[in-house]
C-alpha positions in Angstrom: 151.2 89.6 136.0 152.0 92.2 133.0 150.0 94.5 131.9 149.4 96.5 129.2 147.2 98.5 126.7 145.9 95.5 125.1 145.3 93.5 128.4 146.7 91.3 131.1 148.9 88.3 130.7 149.8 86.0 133.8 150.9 82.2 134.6 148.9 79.6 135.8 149.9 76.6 137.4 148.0 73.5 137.9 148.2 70.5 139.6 146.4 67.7 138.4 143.6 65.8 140.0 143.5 62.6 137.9 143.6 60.2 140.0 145.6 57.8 138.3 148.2 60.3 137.2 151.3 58.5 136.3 153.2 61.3 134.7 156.5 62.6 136.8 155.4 66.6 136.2 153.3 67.4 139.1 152.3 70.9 137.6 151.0 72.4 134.2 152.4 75.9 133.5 150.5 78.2 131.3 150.7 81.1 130.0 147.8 83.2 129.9 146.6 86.3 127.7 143.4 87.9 128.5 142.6 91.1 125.4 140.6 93.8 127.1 138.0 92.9 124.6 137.4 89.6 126.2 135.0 87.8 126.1 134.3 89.1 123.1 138.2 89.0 121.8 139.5 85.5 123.2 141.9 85.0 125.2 144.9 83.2 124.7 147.2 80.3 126.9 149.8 78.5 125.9 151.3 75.3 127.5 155.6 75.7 128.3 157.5 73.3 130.0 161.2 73.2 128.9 161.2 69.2 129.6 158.8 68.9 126.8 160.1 68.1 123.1 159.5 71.2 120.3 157.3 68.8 118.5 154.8 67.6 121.6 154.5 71.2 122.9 153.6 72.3 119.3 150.7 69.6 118.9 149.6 70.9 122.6 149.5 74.0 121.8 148.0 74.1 118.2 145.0 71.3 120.3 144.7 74.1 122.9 143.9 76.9 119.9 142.0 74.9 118.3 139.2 74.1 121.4 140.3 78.0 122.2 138.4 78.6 118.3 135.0 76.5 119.0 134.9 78.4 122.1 135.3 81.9 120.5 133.5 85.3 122.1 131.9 83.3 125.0 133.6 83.2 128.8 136.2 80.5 127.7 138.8 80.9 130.6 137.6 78.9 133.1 136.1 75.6 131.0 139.5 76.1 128.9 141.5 75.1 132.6 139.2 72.5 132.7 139.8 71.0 129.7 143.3 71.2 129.4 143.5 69.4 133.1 141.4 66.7 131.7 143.4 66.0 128.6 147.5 66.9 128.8 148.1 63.8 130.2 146.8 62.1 127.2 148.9 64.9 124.8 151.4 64.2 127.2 151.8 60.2 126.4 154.8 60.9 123.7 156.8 62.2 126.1 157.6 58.3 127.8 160.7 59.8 129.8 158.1 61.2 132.1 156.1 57.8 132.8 156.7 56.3 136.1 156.3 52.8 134.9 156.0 51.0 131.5 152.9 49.5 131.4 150.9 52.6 130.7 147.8 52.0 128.9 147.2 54.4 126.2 143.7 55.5 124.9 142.9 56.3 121.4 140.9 59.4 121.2 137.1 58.6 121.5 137.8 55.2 123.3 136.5 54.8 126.2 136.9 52.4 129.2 133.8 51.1 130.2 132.6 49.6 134.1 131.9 46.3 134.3 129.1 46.5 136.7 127.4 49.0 138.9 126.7 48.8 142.7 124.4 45.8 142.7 126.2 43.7 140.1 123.5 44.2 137.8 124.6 45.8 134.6 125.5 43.0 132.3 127.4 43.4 128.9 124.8 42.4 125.7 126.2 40.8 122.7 123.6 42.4 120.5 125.4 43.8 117.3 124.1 47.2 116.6 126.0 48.9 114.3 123.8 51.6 113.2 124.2 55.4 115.0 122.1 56.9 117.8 119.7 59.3 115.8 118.0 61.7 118.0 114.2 61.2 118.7 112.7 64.7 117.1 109.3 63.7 116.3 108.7 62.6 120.3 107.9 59.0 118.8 109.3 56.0 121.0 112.6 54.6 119.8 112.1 51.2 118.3 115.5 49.4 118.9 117.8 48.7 121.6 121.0 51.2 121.8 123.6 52.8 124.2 122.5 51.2 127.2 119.3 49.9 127.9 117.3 50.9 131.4 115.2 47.9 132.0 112.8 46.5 134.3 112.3 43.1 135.5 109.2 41.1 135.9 107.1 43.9 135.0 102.9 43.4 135.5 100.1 46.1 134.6 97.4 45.6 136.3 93.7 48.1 136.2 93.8 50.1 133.4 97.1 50.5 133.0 98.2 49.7 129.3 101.9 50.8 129.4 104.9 52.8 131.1 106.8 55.6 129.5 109.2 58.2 130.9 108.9 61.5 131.8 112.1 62.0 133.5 114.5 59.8 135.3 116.5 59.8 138.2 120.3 58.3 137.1 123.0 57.6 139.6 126.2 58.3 137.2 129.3 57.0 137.8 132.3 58.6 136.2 134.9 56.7 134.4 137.5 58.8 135.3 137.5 58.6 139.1 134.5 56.5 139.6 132.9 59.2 141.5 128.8 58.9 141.4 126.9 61.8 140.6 122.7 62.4 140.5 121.3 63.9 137.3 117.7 64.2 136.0 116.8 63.6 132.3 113.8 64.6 130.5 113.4 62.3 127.2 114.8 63.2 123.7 117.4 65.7 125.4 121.1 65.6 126.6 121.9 67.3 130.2 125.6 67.1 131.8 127.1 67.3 134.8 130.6 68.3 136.1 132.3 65.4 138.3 132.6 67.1 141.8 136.0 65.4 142.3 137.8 65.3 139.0 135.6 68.2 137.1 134.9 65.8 133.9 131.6 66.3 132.3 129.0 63.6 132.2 126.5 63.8 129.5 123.5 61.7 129.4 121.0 61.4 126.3 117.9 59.7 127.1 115.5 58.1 124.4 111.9 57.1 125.7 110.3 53.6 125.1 107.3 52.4 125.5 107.5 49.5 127.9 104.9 47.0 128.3 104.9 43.6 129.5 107.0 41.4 127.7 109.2 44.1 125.6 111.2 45.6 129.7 113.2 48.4 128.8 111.5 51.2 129.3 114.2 53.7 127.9 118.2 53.7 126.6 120.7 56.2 127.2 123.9 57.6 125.5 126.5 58.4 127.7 129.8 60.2 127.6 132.4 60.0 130.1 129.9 58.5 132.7 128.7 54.6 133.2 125.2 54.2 134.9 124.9 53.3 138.2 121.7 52.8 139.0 117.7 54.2 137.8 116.4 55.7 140.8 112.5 55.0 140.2 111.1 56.2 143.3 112.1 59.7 142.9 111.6 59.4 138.6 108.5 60.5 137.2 106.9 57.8 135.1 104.0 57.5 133.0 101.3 55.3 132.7 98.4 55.2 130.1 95.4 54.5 130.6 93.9 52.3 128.0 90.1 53.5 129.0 90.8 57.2 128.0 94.7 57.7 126.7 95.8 59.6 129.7 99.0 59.6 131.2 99.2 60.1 134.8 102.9 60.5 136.1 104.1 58.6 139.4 107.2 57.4 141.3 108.0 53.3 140.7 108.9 51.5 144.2 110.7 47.5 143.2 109.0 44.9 144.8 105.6 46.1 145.2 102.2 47.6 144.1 102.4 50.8 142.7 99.0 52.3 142.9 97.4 55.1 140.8 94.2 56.2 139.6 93.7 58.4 136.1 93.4 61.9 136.2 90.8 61.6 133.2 88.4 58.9 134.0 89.3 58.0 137.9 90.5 54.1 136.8 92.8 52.9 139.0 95.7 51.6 137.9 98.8 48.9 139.3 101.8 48.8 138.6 104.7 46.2 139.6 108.3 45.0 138.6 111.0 42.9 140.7 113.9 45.2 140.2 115.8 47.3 137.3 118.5 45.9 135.3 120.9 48.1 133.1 122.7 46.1 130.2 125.7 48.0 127.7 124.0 47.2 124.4 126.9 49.2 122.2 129.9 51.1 123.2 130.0 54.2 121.7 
């Protein structure tokens, strides 16, 4: 560690934690300069490995500067590591003298590989064609198409005064597609909240659009997802709404599979039933 009047600058090694590394280095020297202006000044790292070719160490480096840029006057050190850990192997893939074996699959940037099914077998691939963009819900209306991937639920019956079922926030188990590691994360609808893997460190962003499910139409919401699959809906500790068609109220409760969900209206005292056989989750479009 040197320093000086205009700050600190050290090495860091890492060793990654992918665990299907395939690359013969075992550790990712860096050289790190921190300003004494930071985080207000940023700081500075630079990959060096003299096993590396001129040209891949100068497309590593000029990637690293610029994430270091979108990250500029916040406390970038730390989700810098991060991301660096996360993606030299894929800056890394020129370099095929460090592969230990041939048949490597390589992934274009934004592609991503996609689980087949979850837990219970019950995510299923759909063969809709949906070709237009997510566009994010601002007015709080339901969305009116099926996209990402759809949360639905099976054999659905309203019973009372219950007219139809709409999110408030749901319980997803997500699996990420790096390690397969399965994380818990609450989302709220018409907003995006992420979560860093606790054995790889990805982040897993989920976007959840509300729906308005009624007997007949099933999905009750979709999500976007990035760097995560879903696992499972987790119903019972969710908070869904149902509306009462005697006096427009929602009243918010936890959904239980396989029998009757009870409630009664916090407006006009109606009671309300609610029951569905089970939850399916089906990959409309791979984004």
């Amino acid at each position: 560690m040197l320093k000086n009047d205009y700050g600190t600058m050290f090495q860091i090694v890492i060793k990654p934690t992918d665990p299907d590394w395939n690359l013969t280095i075992l550790e990712i020297n860096l050289d790190v300069f921190v300003p004494l202006e930071y985080p207000a000044a940023s700081c500075s790292i630079e990959f060096c490995d003299e096993r590396v070719s001129e040209s891949t160490l100068d497309s590593i480096n000029t990637a690293i500067k610029e994430e270091l840029s979108l990250r500029d006057g916040s406390l970038c050190l730390r989700p810098m590591l991060r991301w660096i850990e996360r993606n030299i192997k894929d800056m890394l893939q020129p370099e095929s003298q460090f592969h230990t074996h041939s048949s490597l699959k390589v992934y274009k940037k934004g592609e991503i590989e996609w689980s087949e099914s979850d837990s219970d077998g019950s995510i299923e691939d759909d063969n809709t064609d949906v070709t237009a963009p997510i566009i994010p819900d601002q007015t709080g209306e339901f969305l009116d198409k099926e996209v990402g991937t759809s949360i639905r639920l099976i054999d659905i019956n309203l019973h009372g005064t219950s007219h139809g079922l709409v999110p408030q926030n749901i319980l997803f188990l997500l699996q990420c597609l790096r390690c397969k590691t399965q994380m818990e994360l609450v989302v709220a609808p018409n907003s995006s909240k992420s979560v860093a893997c606790s054995r790889c460190s990805c982040d897993l962003m989920c976007k959840l659009y509300k729906k308005l499910c009624l007997p007949g139409t099933v999905s009750i919401a979709c999500v976007d997802l990035i760097g995560c699959s879903v696992a499972d809906a987790l119903f019972t500790r969710s908070q869904i709404l149902s509306i009462c068609t005697e006096c427009s109220t929602s009243t918010a409760l936890g959904l239980a599979s396989g029998t009757n969900n009870e409630t009664w209206c916090l407006s006009c005292g109606h009671k309300m039933t609610i029951s569905f056989e089970g939850i399916k989750i089906i990959v409309i479009n791979h984004l």
